[in-house]
C-alpha positions as CSV (number, residue, x, y, z in Angstrom):
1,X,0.0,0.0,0.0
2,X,1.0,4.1,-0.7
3,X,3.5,4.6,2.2
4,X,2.6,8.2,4.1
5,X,5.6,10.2,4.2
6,X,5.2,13.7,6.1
7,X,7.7,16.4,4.4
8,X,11.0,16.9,6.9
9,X,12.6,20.0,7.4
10,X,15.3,21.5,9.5
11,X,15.6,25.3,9.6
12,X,18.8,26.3,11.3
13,X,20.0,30.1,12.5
14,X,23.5,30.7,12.4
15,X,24.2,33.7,14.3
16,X,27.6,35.7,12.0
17,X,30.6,36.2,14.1
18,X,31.7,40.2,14.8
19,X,34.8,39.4,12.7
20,X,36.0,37.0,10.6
21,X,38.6,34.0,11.6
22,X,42.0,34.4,10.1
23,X,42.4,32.4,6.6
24,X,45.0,29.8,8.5
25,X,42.4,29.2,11.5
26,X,41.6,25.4,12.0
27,X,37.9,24.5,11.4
28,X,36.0,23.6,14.7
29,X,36.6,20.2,15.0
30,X,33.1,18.1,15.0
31,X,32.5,15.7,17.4
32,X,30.7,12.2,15.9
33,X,29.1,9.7,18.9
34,X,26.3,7.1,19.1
35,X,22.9,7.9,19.9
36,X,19.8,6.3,20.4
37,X,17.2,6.2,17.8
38,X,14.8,3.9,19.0
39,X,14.9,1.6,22.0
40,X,11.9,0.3,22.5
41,X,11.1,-1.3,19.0
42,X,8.0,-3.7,19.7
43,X,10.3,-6.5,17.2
44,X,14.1,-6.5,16.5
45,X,15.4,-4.7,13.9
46,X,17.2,-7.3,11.8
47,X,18.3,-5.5,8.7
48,X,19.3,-1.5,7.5
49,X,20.4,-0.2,4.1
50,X,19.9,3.2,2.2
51,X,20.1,5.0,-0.7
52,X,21.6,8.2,0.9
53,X,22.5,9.9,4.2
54,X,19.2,10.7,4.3
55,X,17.1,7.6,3.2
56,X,17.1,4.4,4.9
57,X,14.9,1.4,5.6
58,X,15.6,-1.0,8.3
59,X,13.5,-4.3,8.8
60,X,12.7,-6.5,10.8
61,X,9.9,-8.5,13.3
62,X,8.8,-10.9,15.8
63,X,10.4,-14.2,14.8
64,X,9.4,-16.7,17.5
65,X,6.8,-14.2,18.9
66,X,4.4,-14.0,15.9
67,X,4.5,-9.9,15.8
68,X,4.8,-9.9,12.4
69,X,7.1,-7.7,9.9
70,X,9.1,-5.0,10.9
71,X,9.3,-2.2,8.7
72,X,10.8,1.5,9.5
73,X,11.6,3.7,6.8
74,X,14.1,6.9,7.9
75,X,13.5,10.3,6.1
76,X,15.5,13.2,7.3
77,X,15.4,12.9,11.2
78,X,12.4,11.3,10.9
79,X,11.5,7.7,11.5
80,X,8.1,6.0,10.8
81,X,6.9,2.5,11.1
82,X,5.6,1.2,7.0
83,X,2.7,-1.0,7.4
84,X,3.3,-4.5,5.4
85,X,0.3,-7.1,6.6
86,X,2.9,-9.3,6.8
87,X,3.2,-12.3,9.2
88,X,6.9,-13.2,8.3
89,X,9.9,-11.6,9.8
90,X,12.1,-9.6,6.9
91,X,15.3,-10.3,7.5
92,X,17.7,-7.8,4.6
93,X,17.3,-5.0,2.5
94,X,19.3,-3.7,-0.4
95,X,18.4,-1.7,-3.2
96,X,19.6,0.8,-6.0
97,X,18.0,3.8,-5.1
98,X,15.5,5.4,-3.4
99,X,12.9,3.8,-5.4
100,X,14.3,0.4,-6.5
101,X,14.8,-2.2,-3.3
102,X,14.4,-5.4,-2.4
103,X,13.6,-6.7,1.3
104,X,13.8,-10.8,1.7
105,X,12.6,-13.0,4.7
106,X,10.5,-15.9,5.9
107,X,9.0,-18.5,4.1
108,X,10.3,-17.2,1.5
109,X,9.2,-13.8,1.3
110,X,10.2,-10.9,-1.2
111,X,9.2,-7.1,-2.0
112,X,9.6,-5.2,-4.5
113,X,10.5,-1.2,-3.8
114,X,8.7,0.7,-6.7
115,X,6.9,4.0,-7.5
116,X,7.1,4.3,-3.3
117,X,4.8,1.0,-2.5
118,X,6.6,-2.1,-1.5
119,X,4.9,-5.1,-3.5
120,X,5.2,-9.1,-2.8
121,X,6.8,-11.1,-5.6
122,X,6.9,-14.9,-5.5
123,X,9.8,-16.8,-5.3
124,X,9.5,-20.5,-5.8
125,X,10.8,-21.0,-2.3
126,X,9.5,-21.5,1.6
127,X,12.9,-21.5,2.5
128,X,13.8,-18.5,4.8
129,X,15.7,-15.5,2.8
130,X,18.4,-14.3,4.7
131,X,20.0,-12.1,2.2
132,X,19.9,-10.1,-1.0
133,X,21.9,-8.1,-3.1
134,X,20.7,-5.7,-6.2
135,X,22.9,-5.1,-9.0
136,X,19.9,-2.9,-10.8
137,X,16.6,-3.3,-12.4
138,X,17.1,-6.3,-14.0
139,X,19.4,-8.4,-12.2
140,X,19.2,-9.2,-8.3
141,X,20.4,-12.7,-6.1
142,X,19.1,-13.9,-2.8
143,X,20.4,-16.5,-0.7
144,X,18.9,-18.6,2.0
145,X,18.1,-21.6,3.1
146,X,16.8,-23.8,6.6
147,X,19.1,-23.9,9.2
148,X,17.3,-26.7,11.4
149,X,17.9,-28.9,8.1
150,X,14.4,-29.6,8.3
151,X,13.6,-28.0,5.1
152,X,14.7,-26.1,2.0
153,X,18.4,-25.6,1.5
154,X,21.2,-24.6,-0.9
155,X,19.0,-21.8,-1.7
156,X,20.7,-19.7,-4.4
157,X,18.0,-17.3,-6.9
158,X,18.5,-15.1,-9.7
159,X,15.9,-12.2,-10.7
160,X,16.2,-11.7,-14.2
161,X,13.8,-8.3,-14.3
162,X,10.5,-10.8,-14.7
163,X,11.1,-13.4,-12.4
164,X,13.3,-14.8,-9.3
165,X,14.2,-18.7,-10.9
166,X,16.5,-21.0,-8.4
167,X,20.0,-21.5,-9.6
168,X,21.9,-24.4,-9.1
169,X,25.0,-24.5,-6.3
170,X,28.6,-25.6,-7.0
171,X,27.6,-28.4,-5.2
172,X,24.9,-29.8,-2.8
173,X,26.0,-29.2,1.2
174,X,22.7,-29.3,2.8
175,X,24.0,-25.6,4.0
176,X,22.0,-22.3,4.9
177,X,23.4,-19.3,2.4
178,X,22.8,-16.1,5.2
179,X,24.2,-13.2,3.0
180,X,25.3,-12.5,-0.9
181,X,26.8,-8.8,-1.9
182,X,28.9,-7.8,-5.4
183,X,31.3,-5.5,-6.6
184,X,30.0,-6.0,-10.1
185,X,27.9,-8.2,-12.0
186,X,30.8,-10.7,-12.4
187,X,32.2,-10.2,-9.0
188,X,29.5,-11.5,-6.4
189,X,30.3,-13.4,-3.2
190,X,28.0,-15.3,-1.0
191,X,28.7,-16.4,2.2
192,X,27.3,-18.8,4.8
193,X,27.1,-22.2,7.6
194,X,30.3,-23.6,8.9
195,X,32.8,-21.3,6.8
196,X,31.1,-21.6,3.6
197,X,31.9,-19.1,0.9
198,X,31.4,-18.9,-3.2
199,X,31.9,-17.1,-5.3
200,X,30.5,-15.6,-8.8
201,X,32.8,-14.5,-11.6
202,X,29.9,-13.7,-14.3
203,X,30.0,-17.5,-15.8
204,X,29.5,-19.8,-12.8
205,X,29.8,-20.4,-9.3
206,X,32.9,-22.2,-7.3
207,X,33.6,-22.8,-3.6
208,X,36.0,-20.4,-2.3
209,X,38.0,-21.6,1.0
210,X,37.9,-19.5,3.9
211,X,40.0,-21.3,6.9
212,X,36.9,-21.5,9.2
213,X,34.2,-23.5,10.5
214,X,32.4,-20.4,12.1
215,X,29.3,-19.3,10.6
216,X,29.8,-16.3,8.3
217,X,26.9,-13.8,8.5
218,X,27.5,-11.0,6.8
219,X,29.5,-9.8,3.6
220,X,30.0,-6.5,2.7
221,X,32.2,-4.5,0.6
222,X,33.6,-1.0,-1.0
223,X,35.5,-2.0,-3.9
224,X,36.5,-5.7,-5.2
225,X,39.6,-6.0,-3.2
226,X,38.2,-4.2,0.1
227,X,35.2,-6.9,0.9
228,X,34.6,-8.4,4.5
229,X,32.8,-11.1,6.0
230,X,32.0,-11.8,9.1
231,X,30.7,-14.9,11.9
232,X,31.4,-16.6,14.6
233,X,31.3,-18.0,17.0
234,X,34.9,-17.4,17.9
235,X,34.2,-13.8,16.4
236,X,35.4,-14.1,12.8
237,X,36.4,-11.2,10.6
238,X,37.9,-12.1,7.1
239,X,39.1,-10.0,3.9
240,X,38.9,-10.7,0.4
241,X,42.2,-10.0,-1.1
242,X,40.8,-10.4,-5.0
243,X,42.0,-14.0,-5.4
244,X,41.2,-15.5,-1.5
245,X,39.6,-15.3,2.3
246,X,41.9,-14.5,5.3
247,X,41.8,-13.2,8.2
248,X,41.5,-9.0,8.2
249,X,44.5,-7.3,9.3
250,X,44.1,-4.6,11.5
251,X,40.2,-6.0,13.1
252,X,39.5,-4.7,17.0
253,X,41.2,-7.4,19.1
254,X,38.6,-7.4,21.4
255,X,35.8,-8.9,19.5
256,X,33.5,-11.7,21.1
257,X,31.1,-14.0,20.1
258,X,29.3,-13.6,16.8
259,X,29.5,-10.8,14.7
260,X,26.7,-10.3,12.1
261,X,27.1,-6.8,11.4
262,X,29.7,-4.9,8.5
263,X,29.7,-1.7,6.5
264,X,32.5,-0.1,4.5
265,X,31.3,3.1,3.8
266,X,32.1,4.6,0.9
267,X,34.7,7.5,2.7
268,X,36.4,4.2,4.5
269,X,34.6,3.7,7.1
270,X,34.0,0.4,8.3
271,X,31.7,-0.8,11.2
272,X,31.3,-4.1,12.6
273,X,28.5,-5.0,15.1
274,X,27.6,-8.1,17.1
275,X,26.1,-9.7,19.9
276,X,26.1,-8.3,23.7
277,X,25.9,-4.7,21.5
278,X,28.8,-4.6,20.6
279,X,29.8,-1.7,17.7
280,X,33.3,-1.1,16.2
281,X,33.9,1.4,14.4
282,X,36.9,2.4,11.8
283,X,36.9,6.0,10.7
284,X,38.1,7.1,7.7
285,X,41.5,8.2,9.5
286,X,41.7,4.1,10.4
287,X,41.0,4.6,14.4
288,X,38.8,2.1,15.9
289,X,35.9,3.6,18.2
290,X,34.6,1.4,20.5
291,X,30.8,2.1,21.2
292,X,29.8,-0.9,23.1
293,X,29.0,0.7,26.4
294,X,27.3,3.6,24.3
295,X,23.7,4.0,23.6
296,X,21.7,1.9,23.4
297,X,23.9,-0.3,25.3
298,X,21.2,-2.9,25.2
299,X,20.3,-6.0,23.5
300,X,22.6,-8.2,20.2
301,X,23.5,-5.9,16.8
302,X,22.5,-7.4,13.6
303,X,23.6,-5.5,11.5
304,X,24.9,-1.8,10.0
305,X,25.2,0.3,7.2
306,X,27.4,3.4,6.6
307,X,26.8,5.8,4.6
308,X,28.5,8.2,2.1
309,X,29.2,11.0,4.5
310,X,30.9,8.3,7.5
311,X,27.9,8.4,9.5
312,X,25.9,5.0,10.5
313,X,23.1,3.3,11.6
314,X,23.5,-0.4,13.5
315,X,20.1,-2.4,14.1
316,X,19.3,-5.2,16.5
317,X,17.2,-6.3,19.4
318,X,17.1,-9.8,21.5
319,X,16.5,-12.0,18.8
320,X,18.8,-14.4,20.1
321,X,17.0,-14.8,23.3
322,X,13.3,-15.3,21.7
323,X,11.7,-18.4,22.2
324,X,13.0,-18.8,25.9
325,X,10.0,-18.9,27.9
326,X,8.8,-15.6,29.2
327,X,11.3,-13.2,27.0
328,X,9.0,-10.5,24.9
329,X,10.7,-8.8,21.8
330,X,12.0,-5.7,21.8
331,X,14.2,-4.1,18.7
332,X,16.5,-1.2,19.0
333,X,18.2,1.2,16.6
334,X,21.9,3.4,16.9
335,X,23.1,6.2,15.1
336,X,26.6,7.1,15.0
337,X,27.2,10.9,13.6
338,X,27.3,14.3,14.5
């Protein structure tokens, strides 16, 4: 359905100095910190991307708790809950622009971002969707699969502009794909249970080692040779050097866990978020920032997303702890910037 979307504007007075600062003056340095967006989401937020500093989506919902799809889309300072009808949990988002996105989850699940209403588009699958990447228009993958094993798995699709079709593996593993991203249309990696990565170079598919067993969550890049993924548990951070996976040189040493977040930026900076809300983040000097204890010091990070100017948005919630007896869902949402 039409989205509502309330016009945003910020007037600011800027009261002129008596004199003016001598040419060789420093500018006033500008101090960037975490912030609390939301805290008391009703459903974790699973997933964020956008288009532009000012345009994101994040996604979401109530996994074990039935709550339904989580959908938030931020305008300007503003953030307002989309309404989707939707029962199944949305678990990634990644688009092109502002008006051409995809958001994957549950059984299967995909929507379509166009002319400003999100639309459902079948799939062929009841598999859980745990990730997609858009390359434009006409081309798109998402990845997914069961990770019980008591269901679909393997689950590797291709949207050609007028359909999503299913595309075969390298080979069979039985293994849940969580997350897929590309530098180009010949340059897409997919990453996923126990270590798994692959790898697509235009033609076909091949299994790419990575020197783990730890589930790898998340891939995300910046360039073809500056790409990251990330897992655990131990917390696993790896780099693509072009050609193969090793471990990144230069990762916080303090990691724990699982890490499910990254984002390089486009400026070069790189955040990494995980469980017990933890957030590291690289600015574009190369200084880590440890935000941890910062707010909202609450609840596991899913995932982030950094945009063009350094700033960036990390999303999570308790999903880890839903489905213990007694534990209600809550979601929260951090902003790192000025």
């Amino acid at each position: 359905m039409p989205r509502p979307i309330d016009a945003f504007a910020l007037l600011a007075a800027l009261a002129m100095p008596a004199c003016s600062p001598a040419a060789d003056d420093p500018a006033p340095a500008t101090e960037r910190r975490w912030t609390s967006l939301r805290d008391d989401l009703d459903r974790p937020a699973l997933t964020v991307w956008g288009s532009s500093p000012d345009d994101a989506w994040i996604g979401g919902g109530g996994l074990a708790s039935g709550r339904g799809a989580l959908l938030l889309h931020r305008v300007g300072g503003r953030l307002d809950e989309v309404e989707t009808g939707l029962s199944e949990t949305l678990w990634w988002i990644h688009g092109v622009s502002a008006d051409d996105a995809w958001a994957v989850g549950e059984r299967g699940v995909a929507l379509r971002l166009a002319g400003g209403v999100w639309t459902r588009v079948a799939t062929g699958t009841d598999a859980t969707l745990y990730g997609v990447w858009e390359e434009g228009p006409d081309a798109a993958w998402a990845v997914g699969g069961t990770p019980t094993g008591a269901g679909d798995d393997d689950v590797l699709l291709r949207w050609d502009g007028h359909a999503w079709s299913r595309v075969a593996p390298p080979r069979t593993l039985g293994a849940t794909y969580y997350k897929v991203w590309g530098a180009a249309a010949d340059d897409v990696h997919v990453v996923g249970q126990g270590g798994l990565a692959l790898h697509f170079d235009g033609q076909a598919w091949s299994e790419v080692a990575t020197g783990t067993h730890a589930d790898l969550f998340t891939v995300s890049g910046r360039s073809p040779r500056e790409v990251w993924a990330v897992g655990g548990a131990p917390a696993t951070v790896l780099a693509w050097s072009g050609t193969a996976w090793a471990r990144a040189e230069g990762a916080p040493p303090t990691l724990e866990g699982l890490v499910s977040g990254v984002s390089l930026g486009p400026d070069g900076t790189t955040l990494l978020a995980g469980e017990r809300h933890q957030r590291w983040l690289r600015d574009a000097s190369g200084r880590w920032h440890d935000g941890t204890e910062e707010p909202p010091a609450r609840g596991d990070y899913h995932a982030a997303w950094v945009d063009a100017r350094g700033d960036a948005l990390a999303v999570g919630g308790n999903y880890l702890a839903l489905g213990a007896p007694g534990v209600a869902p809550f979601g929260v949402v951090a902003r790192w910037g000025e």
